[in-house]
C-alpha positions as CSV (number, residue, x, y, z in Angstrom):
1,X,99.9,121.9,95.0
2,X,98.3,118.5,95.0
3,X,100.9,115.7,95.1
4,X,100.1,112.7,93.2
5,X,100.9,108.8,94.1
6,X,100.9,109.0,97.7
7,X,100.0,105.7,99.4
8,X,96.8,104.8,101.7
9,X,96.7,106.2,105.1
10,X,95.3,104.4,108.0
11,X,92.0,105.6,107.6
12,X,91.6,104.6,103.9
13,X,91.9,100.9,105.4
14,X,89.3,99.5,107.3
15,X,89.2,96.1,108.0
16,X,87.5,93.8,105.4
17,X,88.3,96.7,102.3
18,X,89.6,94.7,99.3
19,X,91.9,95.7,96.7
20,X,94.3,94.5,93.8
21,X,97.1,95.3,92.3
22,X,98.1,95.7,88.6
23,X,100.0,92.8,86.8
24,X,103.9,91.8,86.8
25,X,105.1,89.7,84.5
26,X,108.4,87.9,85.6
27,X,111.2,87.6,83.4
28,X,114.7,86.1,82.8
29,X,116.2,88.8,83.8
30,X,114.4,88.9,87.0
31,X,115.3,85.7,87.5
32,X,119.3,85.6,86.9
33,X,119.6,89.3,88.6
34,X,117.8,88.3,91.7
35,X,120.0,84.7,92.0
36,X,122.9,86.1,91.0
37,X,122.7,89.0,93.7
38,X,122.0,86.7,96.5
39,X,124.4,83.8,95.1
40,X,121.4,81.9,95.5
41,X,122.8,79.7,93.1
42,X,121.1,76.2,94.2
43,X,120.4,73.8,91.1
44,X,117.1,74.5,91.0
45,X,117.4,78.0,89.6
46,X,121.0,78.0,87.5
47,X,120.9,74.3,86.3
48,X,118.8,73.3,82.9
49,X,119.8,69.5,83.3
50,X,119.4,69.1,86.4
51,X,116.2,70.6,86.5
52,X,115.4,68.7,83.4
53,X,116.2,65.3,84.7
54,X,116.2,65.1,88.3
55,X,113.5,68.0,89.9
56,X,110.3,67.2,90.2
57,X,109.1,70.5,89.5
58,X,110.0,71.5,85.5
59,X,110.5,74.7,83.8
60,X,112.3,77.9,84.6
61,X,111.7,77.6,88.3
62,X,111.6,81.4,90.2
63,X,112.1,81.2,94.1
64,X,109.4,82.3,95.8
65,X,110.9,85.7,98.0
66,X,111.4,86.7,94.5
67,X,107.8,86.5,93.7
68,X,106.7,88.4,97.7
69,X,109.5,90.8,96.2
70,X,108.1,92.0,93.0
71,X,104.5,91.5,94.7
72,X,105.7,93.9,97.5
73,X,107.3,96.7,94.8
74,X,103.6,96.1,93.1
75,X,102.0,97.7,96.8
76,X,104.6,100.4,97.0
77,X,104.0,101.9,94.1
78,X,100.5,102.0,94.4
79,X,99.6,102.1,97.9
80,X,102.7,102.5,100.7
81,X,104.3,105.6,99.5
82,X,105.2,108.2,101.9
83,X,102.5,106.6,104.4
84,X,103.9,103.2,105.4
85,X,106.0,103.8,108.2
86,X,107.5,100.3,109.2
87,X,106.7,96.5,108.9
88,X,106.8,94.7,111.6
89,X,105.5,91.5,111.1
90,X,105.7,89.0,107.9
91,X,103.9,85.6,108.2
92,X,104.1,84.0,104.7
93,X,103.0,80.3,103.3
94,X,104.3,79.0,99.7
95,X,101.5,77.2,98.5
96,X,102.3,76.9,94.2
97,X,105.5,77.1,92.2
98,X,106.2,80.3,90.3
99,X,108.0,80.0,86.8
100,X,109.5,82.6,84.6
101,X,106.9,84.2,82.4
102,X,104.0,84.0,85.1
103,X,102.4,87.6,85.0
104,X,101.5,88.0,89.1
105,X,99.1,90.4,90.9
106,X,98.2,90.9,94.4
107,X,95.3,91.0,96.2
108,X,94.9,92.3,99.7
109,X,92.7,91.7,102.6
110,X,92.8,94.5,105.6
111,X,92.7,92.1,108.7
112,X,93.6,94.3,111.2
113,X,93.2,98.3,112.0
114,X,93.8,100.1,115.0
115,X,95.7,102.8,116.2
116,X,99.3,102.9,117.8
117,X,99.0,103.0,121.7
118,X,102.3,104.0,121.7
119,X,102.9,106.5,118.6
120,X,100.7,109.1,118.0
121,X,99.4,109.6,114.2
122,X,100.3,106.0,112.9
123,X,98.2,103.1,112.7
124,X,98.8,99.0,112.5
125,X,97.4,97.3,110.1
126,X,97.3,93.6,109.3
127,X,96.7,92.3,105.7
128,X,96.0,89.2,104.2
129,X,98.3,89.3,100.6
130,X,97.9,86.9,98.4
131,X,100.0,86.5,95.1
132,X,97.8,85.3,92.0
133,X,99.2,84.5,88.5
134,X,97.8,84.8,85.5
135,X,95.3,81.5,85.5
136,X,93.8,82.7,89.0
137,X,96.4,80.1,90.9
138,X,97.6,81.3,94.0
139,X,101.3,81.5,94.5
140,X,101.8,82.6,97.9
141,X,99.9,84.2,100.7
142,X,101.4,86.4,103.1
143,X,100.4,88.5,106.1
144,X,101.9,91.5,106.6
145,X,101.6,94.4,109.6
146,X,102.6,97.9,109.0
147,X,103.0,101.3,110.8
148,X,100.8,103.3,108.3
149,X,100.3,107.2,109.1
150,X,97.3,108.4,110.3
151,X,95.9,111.7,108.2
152,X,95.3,112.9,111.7
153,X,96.9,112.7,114.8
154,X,95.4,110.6,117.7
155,X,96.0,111.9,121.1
């Protein structure tokens, strides 16, 4: 029987394809279960008056590995599972704040492809990921490579 929800192997992605993800919005809860997991607890995040009278950036401020979080659990569901192996390699750039209530997608770049010298049936592949919210503005970009299984093995 056919299962359904498997992720991309490394044949379904050649350099230049394109894709997106589906929409996240971030909430409170997000916020204060990610923080208080971490103890991130820096001002920023747990303080309203602080934030209110001494940040320069206002509103309910979300840290950005909490964003590349969510907009890594967006891939998974849709495009890793059962076929990405390993990452190895995460180069990432924050480029706009991220608030509560932002609804975030992804869009991805394949970079890279090319076949493991060293294990047989996996690929590498380098993306180009960049996290969009809702008004188009781009919160982060980050490049990541992955051990992605080949459907077939290369000798």
């Amino acid at each position: 029987m056919e299962i359904v929800g498997l992720g991309f192997h490394f044949e379904d992605l050649p350099v230049g394809r394109k894709f997106r993800s589906i929409g996240r919005t971030i909430t409170e809860p997000d916020l204060v279960n990610y923080v208080n997991s971490l103890g991130l607890v820096e001002v920023l995040f747990t303080n309203a008056e602080f934030r209110d009278k001494e940040s320069d950036i206002k509103g309910r401020l979300v840290p950005g590995f909490l964003a590349q979080g969510m907009a890594e659990g967006l891939l998974i569901q849709a495009t890793m599972q059962h076929t990405a192996y390993a990452l190895l390699e995460v180069h990432m750039k924050m480029e706009n704040a991220c608030f509560v209530g932002d609804t975030i997608h992804v869009e991805v770049e394949i970079l890279e492809a090319r076949l493991s010298s060293s294990r047989p049936g996996r690929g590498i592949v380098r993306s180009r990921n960049r996290v969009v919210r809702q008004d188009g503005t781009v919160i982060l970009t980050y490049t990541p490579v992955r051990m992605v299984k080949c459907r077939k093995v290369n000798l």
